[in-house]
SEZATI-931500 format. One record per residue (C-alpha): residue number from 0; residue in three letters; x, y, z. Coordinates in steps of 0.05 Angstrom, whole numbers, plus 5000, padded with zeros to 4 digits. Example, Ala and Ser with C-alpha at 12.3 -4.5 7.8 and 13.67 -1.06 7.14 Angstrom:
<sites>
<num=0; residu=ALA; x=5246; y=4910; z=5156>
<num=1; residu=SER; x=5273; y=4979; z=5143>
</sites>
This chain:
<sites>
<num=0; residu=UNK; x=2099; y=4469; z=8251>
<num=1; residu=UNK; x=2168; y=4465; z=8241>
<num=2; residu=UNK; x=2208; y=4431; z=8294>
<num=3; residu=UNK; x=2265; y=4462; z=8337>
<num=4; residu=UNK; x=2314; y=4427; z=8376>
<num=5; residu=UNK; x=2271; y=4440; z=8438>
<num=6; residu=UNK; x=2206; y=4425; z=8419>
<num=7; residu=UNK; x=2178; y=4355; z=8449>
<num=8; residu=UNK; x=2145; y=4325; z=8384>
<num=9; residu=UNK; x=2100; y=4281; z=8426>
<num=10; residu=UNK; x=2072; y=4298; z=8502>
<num=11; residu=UNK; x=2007; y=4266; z=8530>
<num=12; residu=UNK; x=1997; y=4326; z=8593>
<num=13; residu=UNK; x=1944; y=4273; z=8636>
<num=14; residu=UNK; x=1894; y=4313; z=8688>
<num=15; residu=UNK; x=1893; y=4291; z=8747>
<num=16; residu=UNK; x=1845; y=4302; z=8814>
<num=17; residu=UNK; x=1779; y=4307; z=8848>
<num=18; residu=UNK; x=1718; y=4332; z=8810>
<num=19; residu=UNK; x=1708; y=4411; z=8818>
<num=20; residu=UNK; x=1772; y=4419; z=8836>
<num=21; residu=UNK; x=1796; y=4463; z=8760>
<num=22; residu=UNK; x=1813; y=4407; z=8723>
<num=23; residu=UNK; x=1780; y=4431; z=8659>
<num=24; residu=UNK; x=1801; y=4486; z=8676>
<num=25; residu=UNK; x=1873; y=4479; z=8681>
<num=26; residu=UNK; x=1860; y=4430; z=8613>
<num=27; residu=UNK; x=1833; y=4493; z=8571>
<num=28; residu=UNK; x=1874; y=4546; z=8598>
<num=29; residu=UNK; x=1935; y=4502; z=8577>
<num=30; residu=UNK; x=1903; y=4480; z=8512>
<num=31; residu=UNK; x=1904; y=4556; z=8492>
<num=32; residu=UNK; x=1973; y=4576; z=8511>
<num=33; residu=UNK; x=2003; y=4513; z=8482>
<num=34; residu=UNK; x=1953; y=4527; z=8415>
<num=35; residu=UNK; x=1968; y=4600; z=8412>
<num=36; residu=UNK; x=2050; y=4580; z=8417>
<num=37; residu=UNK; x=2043; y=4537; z=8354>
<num=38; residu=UNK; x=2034; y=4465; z=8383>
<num=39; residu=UNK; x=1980; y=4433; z=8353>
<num=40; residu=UNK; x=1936; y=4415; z=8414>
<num=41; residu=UNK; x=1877; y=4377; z=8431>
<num=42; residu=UNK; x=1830; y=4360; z=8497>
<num=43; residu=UNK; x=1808; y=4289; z=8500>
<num=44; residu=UNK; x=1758; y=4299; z=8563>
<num=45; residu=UNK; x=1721; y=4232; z=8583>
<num=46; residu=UNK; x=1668; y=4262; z=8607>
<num=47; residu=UNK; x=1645; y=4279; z=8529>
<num=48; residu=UNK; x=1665; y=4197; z=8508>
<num=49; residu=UNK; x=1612; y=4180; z=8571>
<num=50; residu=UNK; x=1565; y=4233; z=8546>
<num=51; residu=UNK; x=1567; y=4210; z=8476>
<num=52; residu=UNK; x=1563; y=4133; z=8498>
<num=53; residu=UNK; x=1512; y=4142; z=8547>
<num=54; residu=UNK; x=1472; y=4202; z=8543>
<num=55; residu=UNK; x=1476; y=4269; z=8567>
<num=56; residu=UNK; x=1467; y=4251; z=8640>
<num=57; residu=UNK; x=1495; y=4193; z=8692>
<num=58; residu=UNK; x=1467; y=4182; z=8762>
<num=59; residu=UNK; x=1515; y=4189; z=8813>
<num=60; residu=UNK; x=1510; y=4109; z=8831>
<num=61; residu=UNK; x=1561; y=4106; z=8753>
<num=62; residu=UNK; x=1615; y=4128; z=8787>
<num=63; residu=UNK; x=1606; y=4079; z=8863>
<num=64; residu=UNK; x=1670; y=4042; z=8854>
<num=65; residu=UNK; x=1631; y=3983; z=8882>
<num=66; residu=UNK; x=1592; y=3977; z=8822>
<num=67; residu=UNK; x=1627; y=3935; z=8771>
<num=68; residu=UNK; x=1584; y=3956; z=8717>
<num=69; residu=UNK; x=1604; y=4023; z=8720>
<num=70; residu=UNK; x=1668; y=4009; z=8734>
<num=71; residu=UNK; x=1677; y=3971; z=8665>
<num=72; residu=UNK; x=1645; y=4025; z=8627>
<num=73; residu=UNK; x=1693; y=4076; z=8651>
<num=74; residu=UNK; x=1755; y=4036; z=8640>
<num=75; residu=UNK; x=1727; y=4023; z=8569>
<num=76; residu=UNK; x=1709; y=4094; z=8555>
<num=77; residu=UNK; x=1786; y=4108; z=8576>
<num=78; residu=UNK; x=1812; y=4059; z=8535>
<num=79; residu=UNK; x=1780; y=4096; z=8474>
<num=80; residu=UNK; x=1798; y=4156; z=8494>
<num=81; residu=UNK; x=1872; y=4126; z=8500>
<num=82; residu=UNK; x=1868; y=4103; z=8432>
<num=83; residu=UNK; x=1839; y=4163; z=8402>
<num=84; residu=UNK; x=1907; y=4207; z=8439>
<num=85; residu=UNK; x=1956; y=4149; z=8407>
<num=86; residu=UNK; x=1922; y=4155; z=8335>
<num=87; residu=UNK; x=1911; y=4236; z=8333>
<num=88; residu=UNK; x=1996; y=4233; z=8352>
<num=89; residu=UNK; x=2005; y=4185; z=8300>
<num=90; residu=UNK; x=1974; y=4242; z=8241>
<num=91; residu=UNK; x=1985; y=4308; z=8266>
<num=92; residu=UNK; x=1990; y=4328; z=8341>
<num=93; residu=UNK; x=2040; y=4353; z=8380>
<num=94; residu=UNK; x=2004; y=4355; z=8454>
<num=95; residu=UNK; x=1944; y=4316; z=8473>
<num=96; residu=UNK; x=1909; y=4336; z=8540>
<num=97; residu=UNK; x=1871; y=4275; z=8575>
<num=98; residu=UNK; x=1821; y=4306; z=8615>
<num=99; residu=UNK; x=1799; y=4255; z=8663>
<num=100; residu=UNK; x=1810; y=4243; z=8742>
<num=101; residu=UNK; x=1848; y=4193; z=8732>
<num=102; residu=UNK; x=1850; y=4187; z=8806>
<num=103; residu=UNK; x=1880; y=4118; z=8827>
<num=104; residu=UNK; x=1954; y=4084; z=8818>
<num=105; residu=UNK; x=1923; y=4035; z=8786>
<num=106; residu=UNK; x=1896; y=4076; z=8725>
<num=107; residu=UNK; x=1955; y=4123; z=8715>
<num=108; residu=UNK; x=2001; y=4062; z=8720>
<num=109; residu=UNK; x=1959; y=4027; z=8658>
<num=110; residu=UNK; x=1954; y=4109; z=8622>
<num=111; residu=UNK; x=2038; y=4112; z=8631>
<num=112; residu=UNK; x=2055; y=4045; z=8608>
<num=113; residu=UNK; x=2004; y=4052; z=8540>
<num=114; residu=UNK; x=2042; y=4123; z=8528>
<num=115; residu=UNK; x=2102; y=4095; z=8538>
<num=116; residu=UNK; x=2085; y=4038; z=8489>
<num=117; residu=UNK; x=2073; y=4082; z=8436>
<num=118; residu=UNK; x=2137; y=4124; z=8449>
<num=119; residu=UNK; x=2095; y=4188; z=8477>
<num=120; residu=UNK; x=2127; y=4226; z=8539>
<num=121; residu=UNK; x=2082; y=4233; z=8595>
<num=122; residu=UNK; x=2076; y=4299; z=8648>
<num=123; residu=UNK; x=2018; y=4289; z=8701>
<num=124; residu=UNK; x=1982; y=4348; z=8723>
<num=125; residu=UNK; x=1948; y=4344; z=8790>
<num=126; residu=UNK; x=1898; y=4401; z=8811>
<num=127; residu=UNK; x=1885; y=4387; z=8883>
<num=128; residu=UNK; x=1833; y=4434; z=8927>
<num=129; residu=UNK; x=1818; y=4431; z=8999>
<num=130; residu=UNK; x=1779; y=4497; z=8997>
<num=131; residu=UNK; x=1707; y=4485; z=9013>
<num=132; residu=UNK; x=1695; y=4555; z=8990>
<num=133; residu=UNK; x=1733; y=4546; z=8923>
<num=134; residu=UNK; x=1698; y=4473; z=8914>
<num=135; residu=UNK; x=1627; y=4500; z=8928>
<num=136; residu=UNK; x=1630; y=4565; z=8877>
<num=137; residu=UNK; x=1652; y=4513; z=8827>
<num=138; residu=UNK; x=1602; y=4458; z=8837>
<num=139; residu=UNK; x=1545; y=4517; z=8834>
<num=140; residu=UNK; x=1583; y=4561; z=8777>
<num=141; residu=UNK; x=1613; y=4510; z=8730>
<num=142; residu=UNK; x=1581; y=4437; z=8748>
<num=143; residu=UNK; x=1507; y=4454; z=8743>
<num=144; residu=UNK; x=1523; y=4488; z=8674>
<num=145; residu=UNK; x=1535; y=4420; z=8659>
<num=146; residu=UNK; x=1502; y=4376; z=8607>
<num=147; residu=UNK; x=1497; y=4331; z=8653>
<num=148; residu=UNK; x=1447; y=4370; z=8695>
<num=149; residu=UNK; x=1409; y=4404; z=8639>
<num=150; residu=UNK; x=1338; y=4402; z=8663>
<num=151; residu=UNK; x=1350; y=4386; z=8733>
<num=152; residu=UNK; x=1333; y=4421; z=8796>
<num=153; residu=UNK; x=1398; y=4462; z=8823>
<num=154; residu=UNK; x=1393; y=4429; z=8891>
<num=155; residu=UNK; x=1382; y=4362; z=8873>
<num=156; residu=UNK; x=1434; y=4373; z=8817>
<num=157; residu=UNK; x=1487; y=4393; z=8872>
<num=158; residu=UNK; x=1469; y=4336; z=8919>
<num=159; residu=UNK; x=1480; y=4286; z=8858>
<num=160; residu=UNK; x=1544; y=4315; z=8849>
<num=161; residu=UNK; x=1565; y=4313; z=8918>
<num=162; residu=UNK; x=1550; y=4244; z=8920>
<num=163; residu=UNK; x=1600; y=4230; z=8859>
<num=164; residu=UNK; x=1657; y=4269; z=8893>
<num=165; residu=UNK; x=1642; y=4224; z=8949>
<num=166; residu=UNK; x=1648; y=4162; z=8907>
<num=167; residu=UNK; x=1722; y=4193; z=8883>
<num=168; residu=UNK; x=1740; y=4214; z=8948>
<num=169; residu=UNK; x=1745; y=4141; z=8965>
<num=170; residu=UNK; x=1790; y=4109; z=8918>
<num=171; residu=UNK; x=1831; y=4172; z=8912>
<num=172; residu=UNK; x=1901; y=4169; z=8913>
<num=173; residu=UNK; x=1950; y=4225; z=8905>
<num=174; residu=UNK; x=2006; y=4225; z=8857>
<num=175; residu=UNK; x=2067; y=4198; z=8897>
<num=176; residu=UNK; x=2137; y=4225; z=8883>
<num=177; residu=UNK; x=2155; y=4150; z=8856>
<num=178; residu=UNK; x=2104; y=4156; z=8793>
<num=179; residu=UNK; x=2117; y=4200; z=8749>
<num=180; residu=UNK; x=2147; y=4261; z=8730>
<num=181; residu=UNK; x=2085; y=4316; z=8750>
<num=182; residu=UNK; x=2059; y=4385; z=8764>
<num=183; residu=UNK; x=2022; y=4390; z=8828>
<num=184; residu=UNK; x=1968; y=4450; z=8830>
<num=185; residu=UNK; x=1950; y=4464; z=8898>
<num=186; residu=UNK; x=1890; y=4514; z=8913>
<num=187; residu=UNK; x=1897; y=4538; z=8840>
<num=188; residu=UNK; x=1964; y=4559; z=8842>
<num=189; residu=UNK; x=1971; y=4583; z=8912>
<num=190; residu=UNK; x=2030; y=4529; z=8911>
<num=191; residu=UNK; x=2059; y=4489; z=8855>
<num=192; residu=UNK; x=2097; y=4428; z=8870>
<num=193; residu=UNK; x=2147; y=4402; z=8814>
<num=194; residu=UNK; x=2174; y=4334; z=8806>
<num=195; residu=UNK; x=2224; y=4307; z=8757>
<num=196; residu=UNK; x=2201; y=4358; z=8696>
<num=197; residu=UNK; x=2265; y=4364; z=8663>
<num=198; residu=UNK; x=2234; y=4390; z=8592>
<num=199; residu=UNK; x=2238; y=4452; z=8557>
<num=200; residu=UNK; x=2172; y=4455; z=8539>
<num=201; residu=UNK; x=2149; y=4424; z=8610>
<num=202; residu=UNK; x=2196; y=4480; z=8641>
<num=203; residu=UNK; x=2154; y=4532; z=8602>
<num=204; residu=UNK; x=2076; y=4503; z=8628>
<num=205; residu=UNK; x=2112; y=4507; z=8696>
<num=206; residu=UNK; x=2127; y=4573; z=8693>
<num=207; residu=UNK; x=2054; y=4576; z=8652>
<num=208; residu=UNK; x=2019; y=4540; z=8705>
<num=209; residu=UNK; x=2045; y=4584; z=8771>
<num=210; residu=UNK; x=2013; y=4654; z=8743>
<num=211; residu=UNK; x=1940; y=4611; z=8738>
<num=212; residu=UNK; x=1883; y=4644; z=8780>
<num=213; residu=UNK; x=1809; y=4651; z=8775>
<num=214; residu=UNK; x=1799; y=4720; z=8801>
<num=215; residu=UNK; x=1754; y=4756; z=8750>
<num=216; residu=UNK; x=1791; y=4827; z=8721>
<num=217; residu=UNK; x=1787; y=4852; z=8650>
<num=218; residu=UNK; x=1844; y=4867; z=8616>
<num=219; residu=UNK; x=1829; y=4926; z=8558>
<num=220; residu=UNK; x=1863; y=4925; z=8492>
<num=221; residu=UNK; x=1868; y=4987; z=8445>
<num=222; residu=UNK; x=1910; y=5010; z=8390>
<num=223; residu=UNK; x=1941; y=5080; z=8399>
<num=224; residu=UNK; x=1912; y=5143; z=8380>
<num=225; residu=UNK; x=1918; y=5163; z=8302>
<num=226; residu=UNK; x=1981; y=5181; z=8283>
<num=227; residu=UNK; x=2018; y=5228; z=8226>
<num=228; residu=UNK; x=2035; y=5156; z=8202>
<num=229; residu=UNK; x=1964; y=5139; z=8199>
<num=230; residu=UNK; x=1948; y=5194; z=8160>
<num=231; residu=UNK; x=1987; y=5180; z=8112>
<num=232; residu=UNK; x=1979; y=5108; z=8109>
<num=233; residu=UNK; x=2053; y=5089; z=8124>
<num=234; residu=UNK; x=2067; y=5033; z=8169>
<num=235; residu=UNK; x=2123; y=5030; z=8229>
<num=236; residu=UNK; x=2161; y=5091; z=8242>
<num=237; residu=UNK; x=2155; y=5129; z=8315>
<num=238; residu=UNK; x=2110; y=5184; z=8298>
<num=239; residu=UNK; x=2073; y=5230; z=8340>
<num=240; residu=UNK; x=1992; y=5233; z=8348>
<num=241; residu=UNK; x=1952; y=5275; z=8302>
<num=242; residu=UNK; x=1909; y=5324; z=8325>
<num=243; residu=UNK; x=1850; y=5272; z=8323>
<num=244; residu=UNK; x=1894; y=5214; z=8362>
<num=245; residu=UNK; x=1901; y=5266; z=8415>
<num=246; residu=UNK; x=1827; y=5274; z=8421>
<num=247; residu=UNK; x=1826; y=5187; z=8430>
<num=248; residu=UNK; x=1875; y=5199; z=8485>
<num=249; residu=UNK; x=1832; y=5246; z=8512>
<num=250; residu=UNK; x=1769; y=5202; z=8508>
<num=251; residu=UNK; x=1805; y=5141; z=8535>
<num=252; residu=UNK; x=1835; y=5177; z=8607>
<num=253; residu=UNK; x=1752; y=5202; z=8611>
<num=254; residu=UNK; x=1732; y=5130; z=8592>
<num=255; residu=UNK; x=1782; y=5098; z=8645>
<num=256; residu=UNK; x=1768; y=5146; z=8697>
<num=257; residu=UNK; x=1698; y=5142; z=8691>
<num=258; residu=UNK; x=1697; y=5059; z=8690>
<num=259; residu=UNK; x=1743; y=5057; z=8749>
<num=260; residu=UNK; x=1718; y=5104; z=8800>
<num=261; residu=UNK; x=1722; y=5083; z=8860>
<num=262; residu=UNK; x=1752; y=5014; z=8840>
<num=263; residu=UNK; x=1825; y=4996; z=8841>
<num=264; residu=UNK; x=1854; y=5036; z=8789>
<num=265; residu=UNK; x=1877; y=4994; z=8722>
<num=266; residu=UNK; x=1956; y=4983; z=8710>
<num=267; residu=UNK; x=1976; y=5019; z=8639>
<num=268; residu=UNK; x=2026; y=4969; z=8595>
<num=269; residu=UNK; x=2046; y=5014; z=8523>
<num=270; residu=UNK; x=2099; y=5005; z=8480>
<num=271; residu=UNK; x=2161; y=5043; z=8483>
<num=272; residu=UNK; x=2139; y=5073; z=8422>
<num=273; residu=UNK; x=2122; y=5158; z=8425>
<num=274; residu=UNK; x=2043; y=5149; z=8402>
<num=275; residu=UNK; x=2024; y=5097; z=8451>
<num=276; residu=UNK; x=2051; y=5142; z=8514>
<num=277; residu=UNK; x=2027; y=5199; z=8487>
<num=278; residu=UNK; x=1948; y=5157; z=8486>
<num=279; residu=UNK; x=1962; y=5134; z=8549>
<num=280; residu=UNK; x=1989; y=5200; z=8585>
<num=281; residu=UNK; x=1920; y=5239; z=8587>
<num=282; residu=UNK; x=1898; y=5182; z=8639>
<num=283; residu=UNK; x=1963; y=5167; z=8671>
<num=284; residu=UNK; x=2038; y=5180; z=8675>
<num=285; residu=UNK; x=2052; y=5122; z=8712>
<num=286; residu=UNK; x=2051; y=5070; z=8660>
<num=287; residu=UNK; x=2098; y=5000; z=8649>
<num=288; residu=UNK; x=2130; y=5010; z=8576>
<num=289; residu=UNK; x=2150; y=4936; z=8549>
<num=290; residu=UNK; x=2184; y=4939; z=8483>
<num=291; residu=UNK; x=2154; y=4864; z=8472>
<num=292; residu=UNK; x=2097; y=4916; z=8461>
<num=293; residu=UNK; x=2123; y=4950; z=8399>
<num=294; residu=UNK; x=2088; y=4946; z=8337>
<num=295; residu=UNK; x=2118; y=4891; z=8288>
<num=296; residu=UNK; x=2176; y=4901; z=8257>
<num=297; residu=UNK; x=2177; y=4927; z=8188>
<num=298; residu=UNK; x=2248; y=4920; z=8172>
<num=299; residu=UNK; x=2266; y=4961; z=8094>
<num=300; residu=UNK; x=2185; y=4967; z=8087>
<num=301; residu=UNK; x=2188; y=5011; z=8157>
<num=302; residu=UNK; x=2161; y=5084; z=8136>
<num=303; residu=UNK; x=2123; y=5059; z=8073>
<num=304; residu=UNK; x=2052; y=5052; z=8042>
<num=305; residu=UNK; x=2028; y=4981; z=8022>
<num=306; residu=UNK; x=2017; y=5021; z=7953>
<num=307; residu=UNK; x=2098; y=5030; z=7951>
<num=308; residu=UNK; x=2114; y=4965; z=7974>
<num=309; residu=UNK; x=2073; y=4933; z=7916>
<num=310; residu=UNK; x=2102; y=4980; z=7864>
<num=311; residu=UNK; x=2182; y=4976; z=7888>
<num=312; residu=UNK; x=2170; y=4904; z=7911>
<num=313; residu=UNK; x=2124; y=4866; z=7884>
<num=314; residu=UNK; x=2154; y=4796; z=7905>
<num=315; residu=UNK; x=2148; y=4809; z=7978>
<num=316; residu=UNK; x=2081; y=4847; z=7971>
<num=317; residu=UNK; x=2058; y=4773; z=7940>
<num=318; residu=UNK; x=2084; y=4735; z=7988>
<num=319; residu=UNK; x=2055; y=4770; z=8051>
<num=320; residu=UNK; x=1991; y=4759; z=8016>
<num=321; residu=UNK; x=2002; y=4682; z=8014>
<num=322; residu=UNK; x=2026; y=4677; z=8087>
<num=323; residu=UNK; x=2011; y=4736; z=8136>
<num=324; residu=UNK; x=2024; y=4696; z=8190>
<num=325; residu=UNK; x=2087; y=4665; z=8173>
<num=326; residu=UNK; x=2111; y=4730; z=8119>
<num=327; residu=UNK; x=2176; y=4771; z=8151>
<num=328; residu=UNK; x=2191; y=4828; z=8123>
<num=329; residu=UNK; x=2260; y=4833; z=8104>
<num=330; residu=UNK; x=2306; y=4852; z=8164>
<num=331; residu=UNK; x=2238; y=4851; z=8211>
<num=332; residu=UNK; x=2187; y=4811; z=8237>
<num=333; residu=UNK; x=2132; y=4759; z=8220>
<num=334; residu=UNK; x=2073; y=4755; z=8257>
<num=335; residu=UNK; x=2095; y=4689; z=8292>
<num=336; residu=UNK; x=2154; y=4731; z=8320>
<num=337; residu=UNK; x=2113; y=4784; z=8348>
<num=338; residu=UNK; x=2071; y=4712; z=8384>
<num=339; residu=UNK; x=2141; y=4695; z=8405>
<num=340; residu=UNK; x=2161; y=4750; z=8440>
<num=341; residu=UNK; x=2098; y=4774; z=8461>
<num=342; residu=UNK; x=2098; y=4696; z=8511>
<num=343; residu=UNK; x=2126; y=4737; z=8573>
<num=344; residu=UNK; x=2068; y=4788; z=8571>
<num=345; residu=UNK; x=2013; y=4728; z=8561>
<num=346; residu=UNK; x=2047; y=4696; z=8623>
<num=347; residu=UNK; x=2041; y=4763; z=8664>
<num=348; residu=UNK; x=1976; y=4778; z=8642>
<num=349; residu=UNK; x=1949; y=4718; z=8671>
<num=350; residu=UNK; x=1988; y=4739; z=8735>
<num=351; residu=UNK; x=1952; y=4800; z=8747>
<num=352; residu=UNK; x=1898; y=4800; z=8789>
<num=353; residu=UNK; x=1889; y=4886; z=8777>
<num=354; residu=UNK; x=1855; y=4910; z=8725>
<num=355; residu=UNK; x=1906; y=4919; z=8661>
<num=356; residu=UNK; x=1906; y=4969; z=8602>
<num=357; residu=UNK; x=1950; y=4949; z=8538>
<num=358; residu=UNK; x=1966; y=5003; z=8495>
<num=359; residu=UNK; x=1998; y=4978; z=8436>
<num=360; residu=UNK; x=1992; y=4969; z=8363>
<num=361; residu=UNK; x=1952; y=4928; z=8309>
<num=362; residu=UNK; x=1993; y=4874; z=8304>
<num=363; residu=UNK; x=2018; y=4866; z=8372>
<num=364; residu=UNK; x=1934; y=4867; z=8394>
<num=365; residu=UNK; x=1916; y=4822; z=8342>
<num=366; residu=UNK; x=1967; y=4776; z=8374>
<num=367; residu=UNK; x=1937; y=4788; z=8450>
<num=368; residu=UNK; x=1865; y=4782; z=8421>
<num=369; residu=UNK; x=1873; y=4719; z=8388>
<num=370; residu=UNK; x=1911; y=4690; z=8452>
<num=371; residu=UNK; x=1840; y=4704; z=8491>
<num=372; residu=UNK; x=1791; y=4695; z=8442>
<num=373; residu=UNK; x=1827; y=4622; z=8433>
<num=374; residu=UNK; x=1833; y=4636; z=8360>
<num=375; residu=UNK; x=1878; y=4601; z=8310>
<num=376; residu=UNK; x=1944; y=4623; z=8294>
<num=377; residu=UNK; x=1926; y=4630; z=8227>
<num=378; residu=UNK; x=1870; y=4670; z=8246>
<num=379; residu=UNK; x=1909; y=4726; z=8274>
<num=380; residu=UNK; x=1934; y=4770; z=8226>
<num=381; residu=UNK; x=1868; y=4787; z=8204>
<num=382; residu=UNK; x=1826; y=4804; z=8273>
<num=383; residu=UNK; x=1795; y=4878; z=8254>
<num=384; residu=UNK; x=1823; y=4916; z=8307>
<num=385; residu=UNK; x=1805; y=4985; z=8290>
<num=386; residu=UNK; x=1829; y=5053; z=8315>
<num=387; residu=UNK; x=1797; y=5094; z=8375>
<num=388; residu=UNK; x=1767; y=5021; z=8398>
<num=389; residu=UNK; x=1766; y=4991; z=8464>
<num=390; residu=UNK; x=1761; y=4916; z=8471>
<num=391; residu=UNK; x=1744; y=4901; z=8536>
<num=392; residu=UNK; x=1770; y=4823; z=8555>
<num=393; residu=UNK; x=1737; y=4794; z=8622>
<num=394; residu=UNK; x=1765; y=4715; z=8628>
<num=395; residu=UNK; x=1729; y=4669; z=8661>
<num=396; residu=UNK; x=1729; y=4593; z=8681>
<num=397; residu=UNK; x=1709; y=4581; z=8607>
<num=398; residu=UNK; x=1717; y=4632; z=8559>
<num=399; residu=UNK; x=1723; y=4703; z=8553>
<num=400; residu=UNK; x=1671; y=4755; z=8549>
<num=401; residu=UNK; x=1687; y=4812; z=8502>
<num=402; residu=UNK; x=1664; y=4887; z=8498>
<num=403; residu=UNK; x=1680; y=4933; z=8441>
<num=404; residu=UNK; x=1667; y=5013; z=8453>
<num=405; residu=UNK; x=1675; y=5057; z=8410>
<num=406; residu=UNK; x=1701; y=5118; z=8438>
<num=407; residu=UNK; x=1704; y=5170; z=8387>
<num=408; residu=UNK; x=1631; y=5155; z=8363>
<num=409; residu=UNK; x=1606; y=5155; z=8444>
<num=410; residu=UNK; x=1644; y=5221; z=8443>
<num=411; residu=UNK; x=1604; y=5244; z=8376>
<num=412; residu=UNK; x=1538; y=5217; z=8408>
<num=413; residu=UNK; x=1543; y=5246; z=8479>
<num=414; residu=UNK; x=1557; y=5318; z=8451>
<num=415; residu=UNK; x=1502; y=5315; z=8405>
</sites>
């Protein structure tokens, strides 16, 4: 990745808090933002070091602070972890993520001054919870999917973990304004507290880390109907639908009607592009048109056929072919400028706790997909992402489920 003037070449981002309060998370939602903008990012979690050292499963008695056994282990499976950030910087990274709790002075006091050692900028992020609520869904939804409890009975599983927050809960000690520079999470971003975060790219996971929530919602990507363009395999322009991209439009208002009834009704983001309000008019007039939504831009290859651009110029044909991702076409857009401007809509799309319908175009979904499928960069520009689709996107706590309907061929099979 080439380096700008306000890209931090080296930033250790150190978890911080309670168990089953979102560190992990916070740790992967970051990861894939800060992955998907071009940093190359990694999660050191200590609970896979302990796993790896000691099996897939530790009684809650490891984690007593009065036991000096397992007190040793854990500094020693830190240290490694530690080392393992410092060497990973020192061949390719950009932003490590320590995933641990990390939850006394004492520790993030020895974690700041080994960072600083090695010349590696520190930002602590805190998750704190005091919603009983929040904590129990997550001990039962998240912690019992655990290897740790693979086997185990659910209740005794939860008991053992309850007794291991209680072992935390006695040493902890919250980040004081004195440390560090931070991000506090409270109640996953119900409040975010901000100290000393004078960054660019810290300034950015701010802004990042006060959209994050874990209510469930899908968000629905689809390309436009077919276009005149389509039909005549030119790319760009701002044609109209053809006859068939009217019948998609068609299909998706029945789809979206019939999938929301009775539910809050879905927010509409298109283009500001003619074919992707005229797909999403037969469900709605009422829909947000972003121009960070517009299809990439095409520059002197806008209103051609890949079968022109190879014959009138075959120099930038081959070179898209070497590097889609990187490739702009002259006067236009690469596909990592389209993943540049498309950061605002990312950043609201985690916002939104509605329902949300993109309507866009190949490139631009390719871009959104690959965001929430945690795909790499390089990966992008070839997601299939075919017309008359629906991808249905429903984020959760650790991944993201993913539908794919067909509409035209539902349409075919329910009339036959």
């Amino acid at each position: 990745m080439s380096r700008g003037p306000f890209v931090t070449p080296k930033l250790a981002l150190v978890m911080v808090g309670l168990p089953a309060r979102g560190k992990t998370y916070t740790a992967q939602k970051l990861s894939r933002y800060l992955a998907w903008l071009g940093h190359r990012t990694r999660i050191f979690n200590l609970g896979e070091y302990r796993r790896a050292k000691l099996g897939p499963s530790a009684p809650n008695e490891f984690f007593n602070p009065d036991n000096p056994e397992g007190r040793r282990v854990r500094l020693e499976l830190a240290m490694a972890a530690i080392d393992d950030v410092c060497a990973w910087f020192g061949k390719e990274g950009d932003v490590a993520i320590l995933d641990a709790t990390n939850s006394s002075r004492e520790r993030r006091q020895f974690v700041q001054a080994r960072f600083d050692s090695e010349g590696i900028q520190v930002l602590f992020v805190e998750v704190l919870c005091d919603d009983s609520e929040m904590i129990e869904a997550n001990i039962r939804q998240t912690k019992l999917a655990s290897p740790d409890y693979a086997g185990i009975d659910a209740d005794e599983a939860v008991r053992d973990f309850r007794a291991r927050i209680a072992h935390y809960e006695r040493v902890y000690e919250a980040i004081g304004e004195d440390e560090a520079s931070y991000i506090k999470l409270v109640d996953v971003g119900r409040q975010v507290v901000v100290n000393r975060v004078d960054s660019h790219l810290g300034g950015r996971l701010v802004s990042f880390l006060m959209k994050l929530h874990i209510n469930p919602r899908p968000i629905l990507l689809t390309r436009h109907g077919e276009s005149e363009f389509n039909i005549r395999a030119l790319i760009g322009g701002d044609p109209p639908l053809s006859a068939l991209g009217r019948g998609y439009g068609r299909a998706l208002g029945d789809y979206l009607r019939e999938e929301f009834d009775g539910e809050d009704s879905p927010e509409i983001w298109t283009s500001a592009l003619e074919r992707t309000g005229e797909t999403a008019s037969f469900f709605s007039d009422d829909t947000v048109v972003l121009r960070q939504l517009d299809e990439i831009d095409a520059g002197i290859c806008d209103g051609l056929s890949y079968e022109e651009i190879a014959a009138r110029m075959p120099l930038e044909f081959g070179a898209r072919a070497r590097d889609k991702l990187r490739y702009r076409y002259p006067r236009g857009e690469s596909y990592v400028d389209v993943i540049n401007r498309l950061e605002p809509v990312i950043v609201e799309l985690e916002r939104q706790r509605r329902p949300v319908v993109v309507v866009a175009h190949q490139a631009v979904i390719r871009a959104l997909y690959a965001y929430f499928r945690e795909l790499p960069r390089e990966a992008c520009p070839h997601q299939s992402i075919p017309l008359h689709t629906v991808i249905k996107l429903t984020p959760g706590p650790y991944g993201c489920a993913e539908e794919r309907i067909d509409l035209i061929e539902q349409a075919r099979n329910r009339a036959n």
